[in-house]
PDB file of N, CA, C and O in Angstrom:
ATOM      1  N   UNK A   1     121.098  27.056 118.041  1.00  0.00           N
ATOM      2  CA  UNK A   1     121.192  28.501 118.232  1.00  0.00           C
ATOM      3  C   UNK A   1     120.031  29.227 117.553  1.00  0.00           C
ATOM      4  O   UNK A   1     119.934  30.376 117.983  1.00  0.00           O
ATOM      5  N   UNK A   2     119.255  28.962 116.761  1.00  0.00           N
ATOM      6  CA  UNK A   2     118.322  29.369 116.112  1.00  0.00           C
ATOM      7  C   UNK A   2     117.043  29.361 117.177  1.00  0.00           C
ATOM      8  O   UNK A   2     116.188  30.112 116.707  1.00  0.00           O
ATOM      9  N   UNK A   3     116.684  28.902 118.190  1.00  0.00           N
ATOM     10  CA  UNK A   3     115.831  28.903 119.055  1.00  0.00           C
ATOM     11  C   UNK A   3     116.120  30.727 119.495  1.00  0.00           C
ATOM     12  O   UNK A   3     115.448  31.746 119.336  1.00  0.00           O
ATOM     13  N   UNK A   4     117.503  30.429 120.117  1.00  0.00           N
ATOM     14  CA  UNK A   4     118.077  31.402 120.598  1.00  0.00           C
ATOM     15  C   UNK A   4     117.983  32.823 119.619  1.00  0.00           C
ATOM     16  O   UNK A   4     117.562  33.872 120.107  1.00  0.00           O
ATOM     17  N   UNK A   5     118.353  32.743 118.414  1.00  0.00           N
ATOM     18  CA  UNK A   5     118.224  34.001 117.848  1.00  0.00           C
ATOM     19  C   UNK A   5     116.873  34.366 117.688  1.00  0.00           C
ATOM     20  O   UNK A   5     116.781  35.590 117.589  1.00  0.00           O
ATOM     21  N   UNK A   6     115.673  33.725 117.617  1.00  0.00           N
ATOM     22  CA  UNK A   6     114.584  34.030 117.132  1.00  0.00           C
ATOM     23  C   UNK A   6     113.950  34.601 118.073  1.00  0.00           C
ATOM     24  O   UNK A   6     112.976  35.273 117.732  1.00  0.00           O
ATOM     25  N   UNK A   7     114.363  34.502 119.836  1.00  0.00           N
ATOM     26  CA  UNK A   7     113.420  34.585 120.849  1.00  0.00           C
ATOM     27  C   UNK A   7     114.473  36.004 120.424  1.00  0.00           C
ATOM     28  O   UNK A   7     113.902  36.811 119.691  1.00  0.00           O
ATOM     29  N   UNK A   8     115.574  36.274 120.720  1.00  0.00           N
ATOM     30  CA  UNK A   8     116.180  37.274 120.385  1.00  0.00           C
ATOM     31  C   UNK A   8     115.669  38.543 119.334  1.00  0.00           C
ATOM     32  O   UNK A   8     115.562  39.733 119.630  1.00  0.00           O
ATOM     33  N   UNK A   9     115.466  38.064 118.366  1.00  0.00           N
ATOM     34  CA  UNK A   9     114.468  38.773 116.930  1.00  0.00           C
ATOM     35  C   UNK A   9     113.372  38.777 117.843  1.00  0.00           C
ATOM     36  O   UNK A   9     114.053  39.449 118.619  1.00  0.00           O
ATOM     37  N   UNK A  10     112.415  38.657 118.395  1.00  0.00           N
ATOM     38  CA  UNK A  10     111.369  38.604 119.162  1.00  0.00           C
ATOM     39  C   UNK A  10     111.626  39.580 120.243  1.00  0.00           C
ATOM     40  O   UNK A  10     110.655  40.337 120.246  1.00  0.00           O
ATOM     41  N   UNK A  11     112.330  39.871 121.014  1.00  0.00           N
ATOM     42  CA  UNK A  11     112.400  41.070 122.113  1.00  0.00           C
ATOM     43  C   UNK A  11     112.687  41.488 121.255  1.00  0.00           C
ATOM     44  O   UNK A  11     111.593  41.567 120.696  1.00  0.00           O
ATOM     45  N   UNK A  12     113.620  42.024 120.350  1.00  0.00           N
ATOM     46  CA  UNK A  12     113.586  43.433 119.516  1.00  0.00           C
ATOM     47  C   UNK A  12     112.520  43.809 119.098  1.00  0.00           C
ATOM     48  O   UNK A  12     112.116  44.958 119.275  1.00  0.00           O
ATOM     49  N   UNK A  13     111.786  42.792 118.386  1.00  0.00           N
ATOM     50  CA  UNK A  13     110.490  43.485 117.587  1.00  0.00           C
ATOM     51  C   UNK A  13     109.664  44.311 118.527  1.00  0.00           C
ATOM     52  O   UNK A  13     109.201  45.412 118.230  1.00  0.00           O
ATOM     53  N   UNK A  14     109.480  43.589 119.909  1.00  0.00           N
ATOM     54  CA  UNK A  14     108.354  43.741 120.696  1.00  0.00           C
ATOM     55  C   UNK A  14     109.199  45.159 121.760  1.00  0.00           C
ATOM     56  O   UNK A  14     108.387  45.619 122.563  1.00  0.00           O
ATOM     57  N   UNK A  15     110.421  45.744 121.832  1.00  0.00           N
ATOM     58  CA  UNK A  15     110.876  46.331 123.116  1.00  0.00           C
ATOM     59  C   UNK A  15     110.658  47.918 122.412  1.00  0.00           C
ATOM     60  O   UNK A  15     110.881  48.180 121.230  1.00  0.00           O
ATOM     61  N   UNK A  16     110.256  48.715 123.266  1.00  0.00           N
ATOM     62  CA  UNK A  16     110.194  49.844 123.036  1.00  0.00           C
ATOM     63  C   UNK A  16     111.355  50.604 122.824  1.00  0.00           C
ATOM     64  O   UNK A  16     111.280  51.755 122.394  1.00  0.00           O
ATOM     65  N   UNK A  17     112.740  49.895 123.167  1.00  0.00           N
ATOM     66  CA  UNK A  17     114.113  50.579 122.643  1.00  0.00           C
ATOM     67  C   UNK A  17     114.728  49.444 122.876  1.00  0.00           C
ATOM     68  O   UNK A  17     114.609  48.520 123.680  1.00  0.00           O
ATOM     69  N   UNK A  18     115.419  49.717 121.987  1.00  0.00           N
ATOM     70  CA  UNK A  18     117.075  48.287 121.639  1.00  0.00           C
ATOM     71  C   UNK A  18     118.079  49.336 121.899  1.00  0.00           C
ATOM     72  O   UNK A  18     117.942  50.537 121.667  1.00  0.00           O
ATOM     73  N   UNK A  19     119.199  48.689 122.454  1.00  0.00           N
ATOM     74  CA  UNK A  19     120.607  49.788 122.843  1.00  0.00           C
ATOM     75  C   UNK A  19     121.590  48.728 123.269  1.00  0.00           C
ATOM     76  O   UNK A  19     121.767  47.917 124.178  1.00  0.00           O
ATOM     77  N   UNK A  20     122.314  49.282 121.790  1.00  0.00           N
ATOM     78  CA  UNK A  20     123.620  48.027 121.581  1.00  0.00           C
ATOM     79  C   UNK A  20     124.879  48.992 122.052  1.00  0.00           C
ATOM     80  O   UNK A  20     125.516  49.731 121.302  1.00  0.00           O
ATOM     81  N   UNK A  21     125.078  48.819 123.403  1.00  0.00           N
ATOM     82  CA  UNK A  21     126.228  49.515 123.989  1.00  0.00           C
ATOM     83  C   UNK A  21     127.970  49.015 123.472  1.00  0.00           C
ATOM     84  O   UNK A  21     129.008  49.580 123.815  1.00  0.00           O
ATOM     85  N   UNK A  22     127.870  48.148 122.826  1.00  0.00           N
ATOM     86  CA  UNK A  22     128.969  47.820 122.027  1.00  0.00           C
ATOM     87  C   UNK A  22     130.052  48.645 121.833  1.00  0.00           C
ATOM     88  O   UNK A  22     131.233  48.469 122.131  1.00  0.00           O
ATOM     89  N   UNK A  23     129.402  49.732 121.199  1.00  0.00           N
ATOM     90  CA  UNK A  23     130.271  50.909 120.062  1.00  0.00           C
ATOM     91  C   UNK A  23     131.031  51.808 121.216  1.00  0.00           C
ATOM     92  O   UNK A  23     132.203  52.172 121.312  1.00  0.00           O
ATOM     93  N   UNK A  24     129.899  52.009 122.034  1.00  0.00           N
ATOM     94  CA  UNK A  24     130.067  52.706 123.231  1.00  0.00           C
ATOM     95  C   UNK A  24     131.353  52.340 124.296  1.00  0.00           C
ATOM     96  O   UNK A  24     132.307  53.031 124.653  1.00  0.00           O
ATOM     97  N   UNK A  25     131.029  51.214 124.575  1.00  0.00           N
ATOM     98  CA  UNK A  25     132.450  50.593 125.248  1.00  0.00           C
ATOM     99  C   UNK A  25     134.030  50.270 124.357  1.00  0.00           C
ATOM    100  O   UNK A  25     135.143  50.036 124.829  1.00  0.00           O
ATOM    101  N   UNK A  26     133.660  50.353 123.176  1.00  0.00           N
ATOM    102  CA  UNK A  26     134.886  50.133 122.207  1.00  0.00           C
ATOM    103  C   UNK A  26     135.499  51.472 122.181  1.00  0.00           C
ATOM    104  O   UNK A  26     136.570  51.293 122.761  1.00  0.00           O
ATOM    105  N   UNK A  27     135.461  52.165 121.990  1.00  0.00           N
ATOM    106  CA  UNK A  27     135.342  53.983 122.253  1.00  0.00           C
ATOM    107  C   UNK A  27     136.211  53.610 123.423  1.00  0.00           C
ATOM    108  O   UNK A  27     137.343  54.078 123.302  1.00  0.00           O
ATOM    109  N   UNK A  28     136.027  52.921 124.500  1.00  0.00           N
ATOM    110  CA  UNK A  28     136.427  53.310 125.876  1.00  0.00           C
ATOM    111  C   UNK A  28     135.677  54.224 126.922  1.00  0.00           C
ATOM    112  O   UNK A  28     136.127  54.557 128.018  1.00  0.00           O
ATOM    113  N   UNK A  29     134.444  54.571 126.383  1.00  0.00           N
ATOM    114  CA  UNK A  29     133.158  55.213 127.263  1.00  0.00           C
ATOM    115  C   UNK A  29     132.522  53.796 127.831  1.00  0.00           C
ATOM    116  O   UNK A  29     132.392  52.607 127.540  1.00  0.00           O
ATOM    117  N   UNK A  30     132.142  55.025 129.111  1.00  0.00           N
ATOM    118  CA  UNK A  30     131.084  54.437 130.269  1.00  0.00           C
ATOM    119  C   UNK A  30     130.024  54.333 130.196  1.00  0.00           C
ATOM    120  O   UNK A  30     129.419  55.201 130.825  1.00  0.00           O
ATOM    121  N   UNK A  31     128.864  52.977 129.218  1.00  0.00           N
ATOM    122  CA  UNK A  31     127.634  53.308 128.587  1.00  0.00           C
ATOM    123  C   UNK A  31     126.519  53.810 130.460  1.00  0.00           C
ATOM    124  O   UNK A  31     125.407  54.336 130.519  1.00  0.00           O
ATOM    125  N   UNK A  32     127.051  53.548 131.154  1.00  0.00           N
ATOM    126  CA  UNK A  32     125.788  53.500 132.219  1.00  0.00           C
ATOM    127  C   UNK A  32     124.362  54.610 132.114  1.00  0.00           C
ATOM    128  O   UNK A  32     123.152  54.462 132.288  1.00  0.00           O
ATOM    129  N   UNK A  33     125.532  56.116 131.616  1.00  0.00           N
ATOM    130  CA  UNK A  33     124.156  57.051 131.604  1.00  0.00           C
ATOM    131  C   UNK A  33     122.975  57.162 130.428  1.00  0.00           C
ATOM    132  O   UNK A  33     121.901  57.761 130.469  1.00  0.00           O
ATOM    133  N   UNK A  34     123.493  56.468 129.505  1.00  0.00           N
ATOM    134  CA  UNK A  34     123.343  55.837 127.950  1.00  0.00           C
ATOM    135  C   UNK A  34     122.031  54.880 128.369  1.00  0.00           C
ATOM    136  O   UNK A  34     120.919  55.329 128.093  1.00  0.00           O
ATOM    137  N   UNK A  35     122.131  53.541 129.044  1.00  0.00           N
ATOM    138  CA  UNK A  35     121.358  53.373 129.343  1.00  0.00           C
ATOM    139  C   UNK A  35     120.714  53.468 130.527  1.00  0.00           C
ATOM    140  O   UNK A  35     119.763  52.695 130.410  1.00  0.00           O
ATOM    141  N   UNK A  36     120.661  54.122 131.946  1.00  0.00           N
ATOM    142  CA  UNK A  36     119.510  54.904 132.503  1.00  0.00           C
ATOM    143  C   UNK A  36     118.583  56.006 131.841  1.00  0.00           C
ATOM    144  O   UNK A  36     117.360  56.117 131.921  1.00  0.00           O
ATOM    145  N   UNK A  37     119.478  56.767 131.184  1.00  0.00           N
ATOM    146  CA  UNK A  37     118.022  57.141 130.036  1.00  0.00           C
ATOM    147  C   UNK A  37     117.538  56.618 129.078  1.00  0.00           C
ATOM    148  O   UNK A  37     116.836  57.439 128.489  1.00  0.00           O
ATOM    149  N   UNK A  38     117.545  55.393 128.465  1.00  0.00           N
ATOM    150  CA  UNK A  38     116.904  54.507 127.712  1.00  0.00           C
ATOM    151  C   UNK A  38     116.272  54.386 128.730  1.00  0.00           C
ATOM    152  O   UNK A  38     115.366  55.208 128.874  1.00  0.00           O
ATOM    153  N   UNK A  39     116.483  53.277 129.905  1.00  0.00           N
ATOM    154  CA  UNK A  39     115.205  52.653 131.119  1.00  0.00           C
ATOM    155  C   UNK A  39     113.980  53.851 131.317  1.00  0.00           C
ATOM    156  O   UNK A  39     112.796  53.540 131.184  1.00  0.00           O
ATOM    157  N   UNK A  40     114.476  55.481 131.704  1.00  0.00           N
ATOM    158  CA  UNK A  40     113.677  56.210 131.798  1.00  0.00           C
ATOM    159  C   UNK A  40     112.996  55.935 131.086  1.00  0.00           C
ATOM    160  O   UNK A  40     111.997  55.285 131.395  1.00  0.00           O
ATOM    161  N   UNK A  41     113.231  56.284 129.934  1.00  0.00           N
ATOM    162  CA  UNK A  41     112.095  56.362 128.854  1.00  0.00           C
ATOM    163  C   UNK A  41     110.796  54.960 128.362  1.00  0.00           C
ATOM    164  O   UNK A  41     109.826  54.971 127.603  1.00  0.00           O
ATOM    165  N   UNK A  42     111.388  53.941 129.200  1.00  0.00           N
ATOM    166  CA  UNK A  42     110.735  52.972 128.625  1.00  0.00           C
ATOM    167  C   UNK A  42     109.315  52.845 129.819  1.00  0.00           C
ATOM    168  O   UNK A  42     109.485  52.753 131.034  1.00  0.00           O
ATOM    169  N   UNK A  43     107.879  52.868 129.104  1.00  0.00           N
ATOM    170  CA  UNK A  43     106.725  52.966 129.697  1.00  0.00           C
ATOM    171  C   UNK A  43     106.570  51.865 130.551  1.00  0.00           C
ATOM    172  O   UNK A  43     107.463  51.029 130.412  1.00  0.00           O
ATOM    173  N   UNK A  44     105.560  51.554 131.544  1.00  0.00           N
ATOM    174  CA  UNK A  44     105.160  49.981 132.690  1.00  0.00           C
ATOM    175  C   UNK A  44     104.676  49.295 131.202  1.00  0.00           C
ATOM    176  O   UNK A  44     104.204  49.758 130.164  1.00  0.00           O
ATOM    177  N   UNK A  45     105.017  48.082 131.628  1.00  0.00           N
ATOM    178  CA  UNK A  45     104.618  47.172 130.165  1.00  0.00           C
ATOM    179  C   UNK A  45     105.784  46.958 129.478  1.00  0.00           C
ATOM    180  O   UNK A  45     106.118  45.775 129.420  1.00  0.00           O
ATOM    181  N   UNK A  46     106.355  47.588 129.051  1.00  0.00           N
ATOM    182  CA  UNK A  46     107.122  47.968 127.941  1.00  0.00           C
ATOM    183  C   UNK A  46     108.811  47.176 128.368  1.00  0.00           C
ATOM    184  O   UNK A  46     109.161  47.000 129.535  1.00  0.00           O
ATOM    185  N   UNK A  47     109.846  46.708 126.902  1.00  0.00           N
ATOM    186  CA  UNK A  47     110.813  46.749 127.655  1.00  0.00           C
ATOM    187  C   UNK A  47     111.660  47.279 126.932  1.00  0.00           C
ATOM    188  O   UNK A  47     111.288  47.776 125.869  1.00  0.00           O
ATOM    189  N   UNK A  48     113.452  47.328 127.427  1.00  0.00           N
ATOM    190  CA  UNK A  48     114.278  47.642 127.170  1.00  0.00           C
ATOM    191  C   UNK A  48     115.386  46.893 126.582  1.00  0.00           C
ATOM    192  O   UNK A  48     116.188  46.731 127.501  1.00  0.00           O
ATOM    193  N   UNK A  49     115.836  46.355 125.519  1.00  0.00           N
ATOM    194  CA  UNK A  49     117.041  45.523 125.037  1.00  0.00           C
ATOM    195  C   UNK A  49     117.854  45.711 124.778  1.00  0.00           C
ATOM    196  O   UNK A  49     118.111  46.063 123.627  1.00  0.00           O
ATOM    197  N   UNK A  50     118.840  45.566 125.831  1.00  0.00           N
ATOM    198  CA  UNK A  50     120.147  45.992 126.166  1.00  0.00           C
ATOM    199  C   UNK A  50     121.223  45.003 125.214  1.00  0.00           C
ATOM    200  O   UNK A  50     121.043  43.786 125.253  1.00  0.00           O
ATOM    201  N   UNK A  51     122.221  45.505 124.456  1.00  0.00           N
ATOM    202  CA  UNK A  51     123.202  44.287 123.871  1.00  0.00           C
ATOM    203  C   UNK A  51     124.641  44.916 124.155  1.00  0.00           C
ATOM    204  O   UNK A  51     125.116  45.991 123.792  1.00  0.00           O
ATOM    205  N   UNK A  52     125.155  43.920 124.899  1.00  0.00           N
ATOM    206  CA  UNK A  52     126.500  43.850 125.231  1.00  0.00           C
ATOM    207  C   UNK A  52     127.633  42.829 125.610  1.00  0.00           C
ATOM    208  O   UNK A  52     127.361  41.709 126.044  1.00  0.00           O
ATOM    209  N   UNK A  53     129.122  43.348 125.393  1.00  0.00           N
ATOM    210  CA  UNK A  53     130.016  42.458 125.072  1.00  0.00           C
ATOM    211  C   UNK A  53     130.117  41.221 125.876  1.00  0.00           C
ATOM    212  O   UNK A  53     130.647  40.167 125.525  1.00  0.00           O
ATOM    213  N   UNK A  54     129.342  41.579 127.387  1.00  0.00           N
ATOM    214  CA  UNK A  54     129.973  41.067 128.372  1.00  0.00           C
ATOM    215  C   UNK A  54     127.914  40.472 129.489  1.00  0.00           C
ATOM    216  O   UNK A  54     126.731  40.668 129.209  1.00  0.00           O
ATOM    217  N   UNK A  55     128.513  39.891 130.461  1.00  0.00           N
ATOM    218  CA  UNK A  55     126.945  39.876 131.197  1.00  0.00           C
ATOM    219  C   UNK A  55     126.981  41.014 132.434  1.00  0.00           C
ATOM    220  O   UNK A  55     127.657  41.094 133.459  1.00  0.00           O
ATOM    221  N   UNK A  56     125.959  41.833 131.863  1.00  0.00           N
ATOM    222  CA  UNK A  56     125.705  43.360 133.270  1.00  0.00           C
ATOM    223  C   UNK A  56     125.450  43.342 134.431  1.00  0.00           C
ATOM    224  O   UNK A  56     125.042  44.287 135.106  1.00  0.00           O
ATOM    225  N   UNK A  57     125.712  42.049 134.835  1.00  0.00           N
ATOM    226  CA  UNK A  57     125.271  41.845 136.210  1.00  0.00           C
ATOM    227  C   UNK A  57     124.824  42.716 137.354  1.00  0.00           C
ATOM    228  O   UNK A  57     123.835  42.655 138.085  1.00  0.00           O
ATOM    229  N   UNK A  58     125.797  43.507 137.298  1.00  0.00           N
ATOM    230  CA  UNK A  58     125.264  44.778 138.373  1.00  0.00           C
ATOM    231  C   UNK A  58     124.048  45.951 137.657  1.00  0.00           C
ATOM    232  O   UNK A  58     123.747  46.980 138.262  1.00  0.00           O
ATOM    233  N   UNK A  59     123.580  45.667 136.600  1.00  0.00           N
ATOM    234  CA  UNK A  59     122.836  46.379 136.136  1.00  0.00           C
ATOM    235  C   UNK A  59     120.889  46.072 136.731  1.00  0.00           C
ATOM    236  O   UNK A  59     119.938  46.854 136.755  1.00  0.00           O
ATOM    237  N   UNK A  60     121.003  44.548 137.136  1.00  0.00           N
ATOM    238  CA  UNK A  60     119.880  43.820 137.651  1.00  0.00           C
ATOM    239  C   UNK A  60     119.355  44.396 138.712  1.00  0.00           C
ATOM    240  O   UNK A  60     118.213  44.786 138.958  1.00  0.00           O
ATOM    241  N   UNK A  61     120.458  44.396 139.380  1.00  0.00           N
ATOM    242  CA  UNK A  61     120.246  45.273 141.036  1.00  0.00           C
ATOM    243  C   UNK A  61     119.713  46.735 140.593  1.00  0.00           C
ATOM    244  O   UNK A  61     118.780  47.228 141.226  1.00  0.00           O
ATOM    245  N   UNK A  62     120.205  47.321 139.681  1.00  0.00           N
ATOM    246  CA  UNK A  62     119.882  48.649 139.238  1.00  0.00           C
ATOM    247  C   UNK A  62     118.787  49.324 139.128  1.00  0.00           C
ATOM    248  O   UNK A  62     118.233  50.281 139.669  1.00  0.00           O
ATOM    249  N   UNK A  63     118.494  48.079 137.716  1.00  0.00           N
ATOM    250  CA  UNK A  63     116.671  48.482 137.089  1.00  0.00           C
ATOM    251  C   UNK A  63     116.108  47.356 137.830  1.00  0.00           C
ATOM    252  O   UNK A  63     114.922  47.312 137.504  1.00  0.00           O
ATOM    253  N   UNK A  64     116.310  46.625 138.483  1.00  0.00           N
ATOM    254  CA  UNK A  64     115.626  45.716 139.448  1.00  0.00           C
ATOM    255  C   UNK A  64     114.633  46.829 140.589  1.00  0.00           C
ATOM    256  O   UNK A  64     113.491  46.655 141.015  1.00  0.00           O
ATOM    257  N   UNK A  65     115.614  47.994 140.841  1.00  0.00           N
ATOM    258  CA  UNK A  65     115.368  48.796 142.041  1.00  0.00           C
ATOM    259  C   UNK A  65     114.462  49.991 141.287  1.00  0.00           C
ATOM    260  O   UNK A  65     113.988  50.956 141.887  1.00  0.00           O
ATOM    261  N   UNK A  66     114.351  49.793 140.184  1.00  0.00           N
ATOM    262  CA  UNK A  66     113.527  50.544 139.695  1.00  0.00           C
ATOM    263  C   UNK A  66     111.878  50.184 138.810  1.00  0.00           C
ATOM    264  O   UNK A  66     111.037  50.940 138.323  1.00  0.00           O
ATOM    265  N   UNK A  67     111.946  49.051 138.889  1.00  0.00           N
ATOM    266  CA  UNK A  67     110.927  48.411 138.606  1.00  0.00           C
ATOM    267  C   UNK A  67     110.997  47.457 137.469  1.00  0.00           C
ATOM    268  O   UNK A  67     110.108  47.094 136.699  1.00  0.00           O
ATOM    269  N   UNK A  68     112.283  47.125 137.538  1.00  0.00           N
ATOM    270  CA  UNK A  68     112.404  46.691 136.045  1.00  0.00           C
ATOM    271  C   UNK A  68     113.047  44.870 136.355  1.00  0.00           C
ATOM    272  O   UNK A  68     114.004  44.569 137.069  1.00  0.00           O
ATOM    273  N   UNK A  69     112.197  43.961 135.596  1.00  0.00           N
ATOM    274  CA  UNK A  69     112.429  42.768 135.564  1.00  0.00           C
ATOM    275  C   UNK A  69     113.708  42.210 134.660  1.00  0.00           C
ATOM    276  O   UNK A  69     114.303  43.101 134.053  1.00  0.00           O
ATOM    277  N   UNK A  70     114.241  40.778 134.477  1.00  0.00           N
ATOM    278  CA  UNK A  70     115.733  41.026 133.249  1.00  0.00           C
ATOM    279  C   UNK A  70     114.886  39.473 133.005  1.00  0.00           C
ATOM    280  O   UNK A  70     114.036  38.759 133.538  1.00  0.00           O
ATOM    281  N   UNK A  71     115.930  39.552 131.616  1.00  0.00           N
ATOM    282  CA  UNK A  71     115.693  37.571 131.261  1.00  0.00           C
ATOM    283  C   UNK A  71     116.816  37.880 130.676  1.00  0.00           C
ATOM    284  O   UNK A  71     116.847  39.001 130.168  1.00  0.00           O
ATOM    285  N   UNK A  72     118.314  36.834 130.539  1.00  0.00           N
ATOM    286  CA  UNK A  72     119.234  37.452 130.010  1.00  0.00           C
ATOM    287  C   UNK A  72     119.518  35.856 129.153  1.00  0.00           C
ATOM    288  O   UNK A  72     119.208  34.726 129.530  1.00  0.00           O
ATOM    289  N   UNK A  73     120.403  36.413 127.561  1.00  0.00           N
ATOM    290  CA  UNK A  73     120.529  35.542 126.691  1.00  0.00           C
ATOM    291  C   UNK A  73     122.181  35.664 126.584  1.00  0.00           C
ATOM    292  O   UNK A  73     122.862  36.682 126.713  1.00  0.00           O
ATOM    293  N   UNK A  74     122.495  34.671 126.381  1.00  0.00           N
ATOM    294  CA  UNK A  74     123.862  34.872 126.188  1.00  0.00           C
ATOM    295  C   UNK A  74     124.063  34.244 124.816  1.00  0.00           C
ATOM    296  O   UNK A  74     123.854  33.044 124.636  1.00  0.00           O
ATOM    297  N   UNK A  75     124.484  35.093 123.816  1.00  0.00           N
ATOM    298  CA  UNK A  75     124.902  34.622 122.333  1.00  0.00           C
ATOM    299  C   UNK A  75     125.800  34.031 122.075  1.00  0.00           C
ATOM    300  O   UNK A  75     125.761  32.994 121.412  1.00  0.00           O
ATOM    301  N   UNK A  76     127.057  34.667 122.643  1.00  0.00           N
ATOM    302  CA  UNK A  76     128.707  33.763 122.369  1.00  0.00           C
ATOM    303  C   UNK A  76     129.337  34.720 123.840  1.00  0.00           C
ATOM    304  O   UNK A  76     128.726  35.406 124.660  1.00  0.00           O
ATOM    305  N   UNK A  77     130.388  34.483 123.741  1.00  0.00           N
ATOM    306  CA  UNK A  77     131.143  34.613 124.162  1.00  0.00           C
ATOM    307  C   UNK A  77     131.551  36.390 125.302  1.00  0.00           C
ATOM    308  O   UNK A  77     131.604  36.621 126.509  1.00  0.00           O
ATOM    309  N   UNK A  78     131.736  37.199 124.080  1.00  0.00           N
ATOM    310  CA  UNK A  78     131.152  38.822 123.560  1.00  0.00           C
ATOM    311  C   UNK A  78     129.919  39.159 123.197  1.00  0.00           C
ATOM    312  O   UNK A  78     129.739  40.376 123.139  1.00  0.00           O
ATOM    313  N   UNK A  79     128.746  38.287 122.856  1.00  0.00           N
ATOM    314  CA  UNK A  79     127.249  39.225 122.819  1.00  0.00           C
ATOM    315  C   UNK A  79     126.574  38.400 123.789  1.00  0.00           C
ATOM    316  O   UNK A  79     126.347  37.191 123.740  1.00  0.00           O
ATOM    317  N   UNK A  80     126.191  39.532 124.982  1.00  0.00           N
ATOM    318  CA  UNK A  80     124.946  39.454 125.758  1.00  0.00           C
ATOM    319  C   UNK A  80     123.873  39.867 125.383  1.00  0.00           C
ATOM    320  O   UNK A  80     123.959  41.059 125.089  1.00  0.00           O
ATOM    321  N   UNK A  81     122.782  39.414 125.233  1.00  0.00           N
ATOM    322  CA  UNK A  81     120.937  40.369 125.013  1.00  0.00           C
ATOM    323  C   UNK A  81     120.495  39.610 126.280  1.00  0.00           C
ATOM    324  O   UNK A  81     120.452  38.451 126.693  1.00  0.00           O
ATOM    325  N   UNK A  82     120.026  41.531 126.899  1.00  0.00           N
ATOM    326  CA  UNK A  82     118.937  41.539 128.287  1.00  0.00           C
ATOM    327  C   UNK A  82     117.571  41.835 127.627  1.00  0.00           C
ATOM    328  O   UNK A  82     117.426  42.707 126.770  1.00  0.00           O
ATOM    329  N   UNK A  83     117.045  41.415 127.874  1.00  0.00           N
ATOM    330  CA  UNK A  83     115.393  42.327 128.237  1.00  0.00           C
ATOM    331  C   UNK A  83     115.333  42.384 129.432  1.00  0.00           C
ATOM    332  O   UNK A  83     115.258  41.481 130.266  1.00  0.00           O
ATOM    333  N   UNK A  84     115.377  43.899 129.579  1.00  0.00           N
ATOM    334  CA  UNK A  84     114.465  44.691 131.098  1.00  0.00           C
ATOM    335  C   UNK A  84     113.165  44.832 130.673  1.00  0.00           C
ATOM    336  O   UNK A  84     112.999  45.185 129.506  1.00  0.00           O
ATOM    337  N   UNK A  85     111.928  44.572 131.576  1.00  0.00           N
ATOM    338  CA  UNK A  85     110.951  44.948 131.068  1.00  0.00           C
ATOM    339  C   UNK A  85     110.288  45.625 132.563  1.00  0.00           C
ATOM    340  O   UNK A  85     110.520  45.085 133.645  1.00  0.00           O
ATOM    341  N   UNK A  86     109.560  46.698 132.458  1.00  0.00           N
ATOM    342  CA  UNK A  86     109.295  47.527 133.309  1.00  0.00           C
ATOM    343  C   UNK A  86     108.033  47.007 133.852  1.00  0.00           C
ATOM    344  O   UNK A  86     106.994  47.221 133.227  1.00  0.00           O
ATOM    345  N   UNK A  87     108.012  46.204 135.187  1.00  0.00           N
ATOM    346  CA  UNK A  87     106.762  45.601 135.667  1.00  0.00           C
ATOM    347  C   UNK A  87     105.746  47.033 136.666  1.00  0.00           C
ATOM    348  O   UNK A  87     104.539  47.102 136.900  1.00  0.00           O
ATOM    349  N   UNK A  88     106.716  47.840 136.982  1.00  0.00           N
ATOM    350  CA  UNK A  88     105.987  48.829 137.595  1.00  0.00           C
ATOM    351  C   UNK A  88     106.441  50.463 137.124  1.00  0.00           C
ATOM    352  O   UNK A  88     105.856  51.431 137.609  1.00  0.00           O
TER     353      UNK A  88
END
């Protein structure tokens, strides 16, 4: 697992925003608009690191349609880490 956390520590360092929707869904809120304005904001180049309980599957199709590439990590069970990274 240490492979795994480090590439992990590695998109954080490098993503222009981290957004751990966690808190958000525990609440019982709908993170979606939470993160479309994170994606806005993130420049071509640049990415976005999404962390959540579950895998976003329908989120691919999303920022896929917006220019945005995924590589997705699965930690356990309950933590997913995406990097979107904005190819256009």
């Amino acid at each position: 697992m240490t492979q795994a956390n480090d590439l992990i520590a590695a998109w954080k360092s490098a993503a222009a925003t981290v957004l751990d929707v966690r808190p958000t869904l525990e609440r019982g809120d709908e993170p979606f608009v939470e993160i479309m304005e994170a994606a806005a904001r993130v420049p071509q180049g640049e990415s976005l690191v999404l962390i959540a309980p579950f895998e976003p599957a329908p989120l691919y199709g999303v920022l896929g349609g917006q220019g945005f590439s995924h590589v997705t990590q699965s930690v356990s069970a309950s933590e997913w880490v995406i990097r979107f990274t904005r190819d256009q």
